[in-house]
C-alpha positions in Angstrom: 102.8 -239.9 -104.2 105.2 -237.4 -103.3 107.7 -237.3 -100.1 109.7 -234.3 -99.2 113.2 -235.4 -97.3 115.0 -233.4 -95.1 112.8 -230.8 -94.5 114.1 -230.2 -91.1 116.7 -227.7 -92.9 113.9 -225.2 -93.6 114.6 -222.8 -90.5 111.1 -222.7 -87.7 110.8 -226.4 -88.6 110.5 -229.5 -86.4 111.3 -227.5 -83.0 114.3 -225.9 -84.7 114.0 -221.7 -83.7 115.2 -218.8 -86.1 118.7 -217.5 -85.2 118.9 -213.9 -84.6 121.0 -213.3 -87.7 118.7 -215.4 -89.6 115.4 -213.0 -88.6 117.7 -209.9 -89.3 118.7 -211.3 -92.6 115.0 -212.0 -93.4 114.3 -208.6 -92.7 116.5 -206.4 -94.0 118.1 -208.5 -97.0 121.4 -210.1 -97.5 123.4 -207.3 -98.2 122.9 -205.9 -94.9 126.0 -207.2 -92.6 125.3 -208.5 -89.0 127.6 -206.9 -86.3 128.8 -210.7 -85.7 130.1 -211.3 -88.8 132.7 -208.7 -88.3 133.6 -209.4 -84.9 134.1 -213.6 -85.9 136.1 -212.1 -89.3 140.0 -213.7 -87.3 138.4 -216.5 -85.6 139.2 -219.3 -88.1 137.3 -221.8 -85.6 134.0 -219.8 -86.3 134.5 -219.0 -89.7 134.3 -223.0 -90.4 131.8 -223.5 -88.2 129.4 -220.5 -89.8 130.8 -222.3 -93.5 129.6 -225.7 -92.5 126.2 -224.7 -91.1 125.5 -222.7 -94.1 126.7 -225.0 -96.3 123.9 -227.8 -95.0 121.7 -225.3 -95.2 122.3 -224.4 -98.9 121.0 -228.1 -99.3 117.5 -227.9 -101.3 115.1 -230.7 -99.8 114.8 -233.3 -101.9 111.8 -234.3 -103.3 111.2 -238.0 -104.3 107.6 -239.3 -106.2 106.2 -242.5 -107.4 103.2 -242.4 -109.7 100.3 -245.0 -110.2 98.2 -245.2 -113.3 94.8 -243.9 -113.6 92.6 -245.2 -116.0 89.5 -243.4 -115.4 90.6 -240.1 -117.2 91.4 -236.9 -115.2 91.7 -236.2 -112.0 89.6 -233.6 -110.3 90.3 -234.0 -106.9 92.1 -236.4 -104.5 92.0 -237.0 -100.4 93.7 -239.3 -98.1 92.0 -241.1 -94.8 93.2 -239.2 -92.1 92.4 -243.2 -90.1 95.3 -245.2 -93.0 97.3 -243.0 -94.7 97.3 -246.0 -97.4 94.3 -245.4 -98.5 93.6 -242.8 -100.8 90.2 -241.5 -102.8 90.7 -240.1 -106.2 88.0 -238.2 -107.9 87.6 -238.5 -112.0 85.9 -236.9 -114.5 84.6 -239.5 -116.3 82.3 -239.6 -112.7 83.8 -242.3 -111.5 85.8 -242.9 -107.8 88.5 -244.9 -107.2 90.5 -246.1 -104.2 94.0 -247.2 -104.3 96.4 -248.7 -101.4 99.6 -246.9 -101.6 100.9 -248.5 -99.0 103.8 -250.1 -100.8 104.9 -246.8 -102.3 104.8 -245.6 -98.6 108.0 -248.2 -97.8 109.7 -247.6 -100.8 109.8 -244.0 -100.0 110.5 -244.5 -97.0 113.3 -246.8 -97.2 114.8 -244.6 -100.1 114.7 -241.3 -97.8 116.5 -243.5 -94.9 119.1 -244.8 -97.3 120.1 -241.7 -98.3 119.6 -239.5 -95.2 122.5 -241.9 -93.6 124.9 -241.2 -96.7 123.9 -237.7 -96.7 124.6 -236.7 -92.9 128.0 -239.3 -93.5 126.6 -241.5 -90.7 128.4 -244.3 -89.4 128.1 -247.0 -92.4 127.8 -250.1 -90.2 125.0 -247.9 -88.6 123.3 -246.8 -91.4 123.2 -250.0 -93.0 122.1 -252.5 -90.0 119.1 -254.3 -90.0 117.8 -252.6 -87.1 118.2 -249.0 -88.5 116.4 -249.7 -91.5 112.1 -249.6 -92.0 110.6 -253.4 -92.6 110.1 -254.7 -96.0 108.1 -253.3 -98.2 104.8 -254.1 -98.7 103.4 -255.3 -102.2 102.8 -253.0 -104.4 99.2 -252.6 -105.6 99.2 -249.9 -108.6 95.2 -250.8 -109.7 92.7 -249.2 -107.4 91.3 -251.9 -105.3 87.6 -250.7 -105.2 86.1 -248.6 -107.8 82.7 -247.0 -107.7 80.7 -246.1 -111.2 77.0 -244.8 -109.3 77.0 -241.6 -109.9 75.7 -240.0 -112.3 77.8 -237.6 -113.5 81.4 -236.2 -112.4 82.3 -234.7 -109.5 84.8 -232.6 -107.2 83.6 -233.1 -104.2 85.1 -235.6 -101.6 85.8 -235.6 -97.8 86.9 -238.3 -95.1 85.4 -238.5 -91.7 87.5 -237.8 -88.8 85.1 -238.9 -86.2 84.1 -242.6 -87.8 87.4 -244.7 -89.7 86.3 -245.4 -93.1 83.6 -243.1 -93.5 83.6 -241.2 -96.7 81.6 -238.2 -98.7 81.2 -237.9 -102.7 79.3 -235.4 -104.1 78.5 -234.9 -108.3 77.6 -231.8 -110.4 74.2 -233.2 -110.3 73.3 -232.5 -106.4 73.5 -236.3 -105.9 75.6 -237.0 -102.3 77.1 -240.5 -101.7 78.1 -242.1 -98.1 80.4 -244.7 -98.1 81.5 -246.9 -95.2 83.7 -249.5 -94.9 83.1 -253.3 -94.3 85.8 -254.0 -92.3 88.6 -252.4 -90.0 90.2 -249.5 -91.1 92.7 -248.6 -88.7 96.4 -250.4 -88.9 96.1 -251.7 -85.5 93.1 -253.1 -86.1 93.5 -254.6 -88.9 96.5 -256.5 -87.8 94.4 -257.4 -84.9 91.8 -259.0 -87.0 93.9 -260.3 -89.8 97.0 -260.7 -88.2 100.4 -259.2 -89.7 100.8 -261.6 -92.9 97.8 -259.8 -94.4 97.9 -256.1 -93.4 96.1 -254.7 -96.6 93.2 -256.2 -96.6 91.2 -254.3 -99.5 89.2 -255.5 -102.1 86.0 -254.8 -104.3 84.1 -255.5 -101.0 85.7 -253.4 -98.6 83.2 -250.4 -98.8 79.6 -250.1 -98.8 77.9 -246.8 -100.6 74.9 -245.9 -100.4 73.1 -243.0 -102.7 71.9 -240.4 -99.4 71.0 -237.6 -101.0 69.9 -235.9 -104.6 69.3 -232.0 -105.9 66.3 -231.0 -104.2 64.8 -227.3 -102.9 64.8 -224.1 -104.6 68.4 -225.0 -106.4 66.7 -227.6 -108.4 68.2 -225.8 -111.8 72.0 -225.6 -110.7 72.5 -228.2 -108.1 76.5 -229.1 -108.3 77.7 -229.9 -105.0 81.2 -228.5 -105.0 83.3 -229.2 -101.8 81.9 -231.6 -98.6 83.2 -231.4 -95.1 82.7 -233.6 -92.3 82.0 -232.2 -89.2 85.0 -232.5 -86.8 83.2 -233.6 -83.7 79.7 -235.0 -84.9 80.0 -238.8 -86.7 77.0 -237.9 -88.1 77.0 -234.4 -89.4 78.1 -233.3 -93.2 78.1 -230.0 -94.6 78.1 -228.8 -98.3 78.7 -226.3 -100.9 76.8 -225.6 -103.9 76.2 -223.5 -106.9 73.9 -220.7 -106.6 75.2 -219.7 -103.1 73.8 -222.6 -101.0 75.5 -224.2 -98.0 73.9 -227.2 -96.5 73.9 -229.0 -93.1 73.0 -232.5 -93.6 72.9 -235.1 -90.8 73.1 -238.7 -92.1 70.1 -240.3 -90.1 67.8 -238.0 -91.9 68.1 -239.6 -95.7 66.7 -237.3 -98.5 66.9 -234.0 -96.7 68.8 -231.3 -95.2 68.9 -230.3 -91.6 70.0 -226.4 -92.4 69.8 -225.1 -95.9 70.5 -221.1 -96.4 71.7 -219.0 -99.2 74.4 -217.5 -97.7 75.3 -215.7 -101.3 72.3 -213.1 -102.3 73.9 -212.9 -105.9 74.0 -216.2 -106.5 77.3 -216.6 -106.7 78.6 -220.6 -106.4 79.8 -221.8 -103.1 83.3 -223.2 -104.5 85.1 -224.2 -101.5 84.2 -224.6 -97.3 86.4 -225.7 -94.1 85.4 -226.8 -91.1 87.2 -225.7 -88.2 88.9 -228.7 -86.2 89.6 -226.5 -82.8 86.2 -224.8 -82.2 83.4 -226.9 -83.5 80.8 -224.1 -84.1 82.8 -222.0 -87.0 82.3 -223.0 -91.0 84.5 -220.8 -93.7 83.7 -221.0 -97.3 84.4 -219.2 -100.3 83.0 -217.8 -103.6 83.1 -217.4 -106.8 82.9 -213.6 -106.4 86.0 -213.5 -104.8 84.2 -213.1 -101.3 85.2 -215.9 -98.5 83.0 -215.4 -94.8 83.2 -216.9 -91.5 80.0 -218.4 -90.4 79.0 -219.2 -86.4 77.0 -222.6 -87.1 74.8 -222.1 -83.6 73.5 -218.6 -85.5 73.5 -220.7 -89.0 69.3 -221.1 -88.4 67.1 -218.4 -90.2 64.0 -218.1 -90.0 62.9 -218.3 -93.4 64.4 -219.1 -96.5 64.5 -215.6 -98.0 66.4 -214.8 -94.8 70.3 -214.9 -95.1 72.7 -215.6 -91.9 74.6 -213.3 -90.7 78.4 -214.1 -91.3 80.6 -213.8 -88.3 83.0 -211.7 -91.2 82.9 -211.6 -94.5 86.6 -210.6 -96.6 85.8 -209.6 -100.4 89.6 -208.1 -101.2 90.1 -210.6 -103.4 89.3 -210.1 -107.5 89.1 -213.7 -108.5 87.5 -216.9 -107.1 88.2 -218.4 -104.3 90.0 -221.8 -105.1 90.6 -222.9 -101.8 90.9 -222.6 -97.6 91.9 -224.3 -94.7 92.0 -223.5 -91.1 95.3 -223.9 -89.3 95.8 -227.2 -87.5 97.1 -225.7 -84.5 95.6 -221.8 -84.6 91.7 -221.8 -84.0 91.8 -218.4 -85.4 94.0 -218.5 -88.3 93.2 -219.5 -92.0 94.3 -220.1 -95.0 92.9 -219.0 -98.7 93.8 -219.4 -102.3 92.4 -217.8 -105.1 94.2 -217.5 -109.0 96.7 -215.1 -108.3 98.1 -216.4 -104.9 97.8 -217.5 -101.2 96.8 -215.3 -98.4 97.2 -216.0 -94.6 94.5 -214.6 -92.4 94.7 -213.8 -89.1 91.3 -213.4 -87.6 91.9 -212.2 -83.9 93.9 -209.1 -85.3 91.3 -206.4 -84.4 91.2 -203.0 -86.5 92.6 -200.3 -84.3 91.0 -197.4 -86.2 89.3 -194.6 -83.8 86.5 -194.3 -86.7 85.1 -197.7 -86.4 82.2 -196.9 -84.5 80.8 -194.8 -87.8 81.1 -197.5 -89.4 78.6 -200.4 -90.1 78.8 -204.2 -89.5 79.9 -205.0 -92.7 82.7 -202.2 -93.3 84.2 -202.9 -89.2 84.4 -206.9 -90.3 86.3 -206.0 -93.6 83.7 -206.3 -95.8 85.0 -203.7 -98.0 85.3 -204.5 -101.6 88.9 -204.1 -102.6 90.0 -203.1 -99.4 92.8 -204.6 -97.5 92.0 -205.9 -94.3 94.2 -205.9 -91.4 93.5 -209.7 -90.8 95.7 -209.9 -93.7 99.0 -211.3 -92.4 100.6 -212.9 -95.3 100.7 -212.9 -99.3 102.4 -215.7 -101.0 102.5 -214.9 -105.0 104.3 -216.5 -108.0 102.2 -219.5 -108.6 100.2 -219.5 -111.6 96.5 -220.9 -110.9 96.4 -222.2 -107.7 93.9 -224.9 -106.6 94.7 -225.9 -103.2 96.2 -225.3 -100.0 97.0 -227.0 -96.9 98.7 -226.7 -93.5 101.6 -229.3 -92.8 100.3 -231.3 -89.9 103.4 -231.4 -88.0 105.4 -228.3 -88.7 104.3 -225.5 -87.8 102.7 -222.8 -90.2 104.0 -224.7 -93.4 102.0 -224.1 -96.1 102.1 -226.2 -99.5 100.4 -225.3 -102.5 99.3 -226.9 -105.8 98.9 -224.8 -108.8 98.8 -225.2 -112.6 103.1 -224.4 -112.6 103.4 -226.8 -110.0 104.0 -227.4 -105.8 105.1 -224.9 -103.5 106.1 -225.1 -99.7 107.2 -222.7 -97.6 106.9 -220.8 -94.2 105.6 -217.3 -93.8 108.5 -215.6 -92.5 105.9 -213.3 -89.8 104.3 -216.7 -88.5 
C-alpha cells in the first residue's frame, strides 16, 4: 500500500493554477530569464517571498508504503473496490485469488501523513497535536487475506470490480474460465456500520463472498482461450466485457450463464486482445489494445456483425506504436481523452483533435482515422518516456490529468505539461 503526501506542491494540482513564469519556464527552459525577475532584482521583500515559495516547492512528495505478505506466489495483477477502498483483490500465479482488508494500513498512513504534514508546514503544535485534529484510531490490522479463492483452474490476469453493484467482482484464467463473485453482506462503510454498528466495521471473513463458475472457453477460440483483461460495464449491473487471445472481444451479460451476448474478432491476424477500457462518461465506447502494437476505439451500438467472419468496424484504430500494448485508460473527467502504455513509454491521446490536412478526402477510412502503420497521429498529445517496461497506467481520480505509472524500474507520477 503506497500513499503519496503532499502532492498539492505539484503545480495544476488540487485547484492550484500554473503561474505565468512557471508555463514560460516549462517552455522555454530554466536558463531563459523572465522579465520579472529583473524588475523584483532591489526589492528585498520579493526576493524572500520568491525564495520561500520556491524553496516549498523544491520539496519532493513524500512517499510512504506498508507491505502485507503474500503467500500465494506472484502477483499478476491487483484492483481495489471502487464501493471500500479497504478491500483489495490480488491476482496470483499459482491461480489463486485473494482478498485482504487494508483498512488498518489505511489509518496508519493516514495518521503518519497528518503527523508530519503539521511539523512540516510548522503548524501551531497545540493544533497539530489536539485530539480533534487528528484521524480516529486505527483500525486492527489484518495482514492475512480474509477470503481466499482456489476454483480456478489455472492462473490468471484478469480482474475487474463493478461500479454499478458494491461487491460485485470479475476473474478471468488463461483457460477461458470467467468467475462472478458477489458479496454476502454489505459492502459499503455506511452500510456496514448501519448493520453492524461501529464496534465491528470490518466485517470480512471466509464467508463474505459467493463465486460462482459463469463462464468457460467456448466458440471458435477453443485452442487459445486466455481471457486477458475484464471490464465492467459502467452503467449496466449486469453487463461484462472481455479480452482474449486470438483477437476476440466479448460482451457477456450475466443472466445468460454459458454464453456470450456479442462475440467478434476484432483482430484479423489474430493478434491477442491484451488490454480494454470502458469508457465511464459515454457508455457506448470500448478501447482495447493488442499485441501488434495496434489499440482501436470501438462504438458498442455498431459492435453487432452479422456474421462471424465479419469484423466491426472500429470508430479508429492507432497502430504507431512497435510494441504491445500493456495498458489504457480513459480519462476520468475527459470523455474523449485516453491513456496507453506500451514497453517503451506512455502516450496521451487526444481523440477530438481532428487532422487538418486538405488531402484527407483522398484518403481512405483507415489512413483519415490514423490507421497508418508507424505514422504519428495528430491525436497524439503527449509522450512520457524513461520507464523501463511499463505495465499499467491510470488517471488520478481527483487531480486533474495526473498520470501514475508502474513499470519494471519502478512508479512514476506526473502531469503532462500541455494538459
Amino acid at each position: 500500500v503506497l500513499r503519496m503526501s503532499d502532492l498539492s506542491r505539484i503545480p495544476g494540482s488540487l485547484g492550484r493554477e500554473k503561474t505565468e513564469k512557471e508555463l514560460d519556464d516549462e517552455m522555454l527552459g530554466e536558463e531563459w530569464k523572465h522579465d520579472d525577475d529583473e524588475d523584483n532584482s532591489d526589492d528585498g521583500e520579493d526576493d524572500e517571498s520568491v525564495d520561500n515559495n520556491s524553496e516549498e516547492e523544491e520539496l519532493d512528495p513524500v512517499l510512504e508504503h506498508y507491505s502485507f505478505p503474500h503467500a500465494c506466489g506472484g502477483i499478476n495483477r491487483i484492483r481495489v473496490c471502487p464501493h471500500n477502498s479497504d478491500i483489495v483483490g490480488v491476482w496470483s500465479d499459482s491461480g489463486v485469488v485473494s482478498l485482504y482488508d487494508i483498512g488498518g494500513a489505511l489509518d496508519v498512513l493516514d495518521r503518519s501523513s497528518s503527523s508530519s504534514l503539521g511539523i512540516r508546514r510548522k503548524e501551531d503544535s497545540a493544533a497539530a497535536t489536539s485530539k480533534s485534529q487528528l484521524p480516529p484510531a486505527a483500525r486492527r490490522m489484518r495482514k492475512d487475506p480474509f477470503f481466499v479463492y482456489s476454483g480456478h483452474s489455472a492462473e490468471g490476469y484478469a480482474i475487474d470490480w463493478s461500479r454499478v453493484t458494491p461487491g460485485r467482482l470479475a476473474t478471468a484464467d488463461c483457460d477461458g474460465n470467467v468467475h462472478v463473485w458477489d458479496a454476502t453482506h454489505p459492502v459499503v462503510p455506511n452500510d456496514i456500520v448501519a448493520e453492524y454498528g461501529k464496534k465491528r466495521g470490518d466485517p470480512w471473513g471466509n464467508s463474505s463472498f459467493s463465486v460462482k463458475p459463469t463462464y468457460s472457453a467456448h466458440g471458435d477460440n477453443i485452442d487459445n482461450p486466455s481471457v486477458e483483461d475484464l471490464q465492467w460495464s459502467p452503467t449496466e449491473a449486469t453487463v461484462l466485457a472481455s479480452a482474449e487471445c486470438g483477437g476476440y472481444v466479448r460482451i457477456y451479460d450475466v443472466r445468460c450463464p454459458g454464453k456470450a451476448m456479442i462475440s467478434n474478432k476484432v483482430h484479423a491476424s489474430g493478434a491477442d486482445v491484451n488490454v480494454i477500457s470502458w469508457n465511464r462518461l459515454v457508455g457506448n465506447l470500448l478501447a482495447s489494445g493488442g499485441d501488434d502494437g495496434s489499440f482501436s476505439v470501438w462504438d458498442l451500438r455498431n459492435f453487432q456483425t452479422p456474421g462471424p467472419s465479419v469484423a466491426p468496424k472500429p470508430l479508429a484504430r492507432f497502430q504507431s506504436h512497435r510494441t504491445p500494448i500493456t495498458s489504457l485508460e480513459w480519462h476520468p473527467t475527459d470523455e474523449s481523452m485516453i491513456a496507453v502504455s506500451d514497453d517503451h513509454g506512455t502516450y496521451i491521446y487526444d481523440l477530438s483533435i481532428e487532422e487538418d490536412d486538405p488531402d484527407r478526402a483522398g484518403k481512405s477510412d483507415e489512413e483519415a482515422a490514423g490507421a497508418v502503420e508507424g505514422e504519428i497521429p495528430p491525436q497524439l498529445l503527449f509522450v512520457h518516456s524513461g520507464s523501463e517496461m511499463t505495465k499499467e497506467v491510470h488517471w488520478h481520480p481527483q487531480i486533474p490529468s495526473c498520470v501514475a505509472t508502474t513499470s519494471l524500474s519502478g512508479f512514476s507520477v506526473f502531469i503532462p505539461s500541455n494538459l
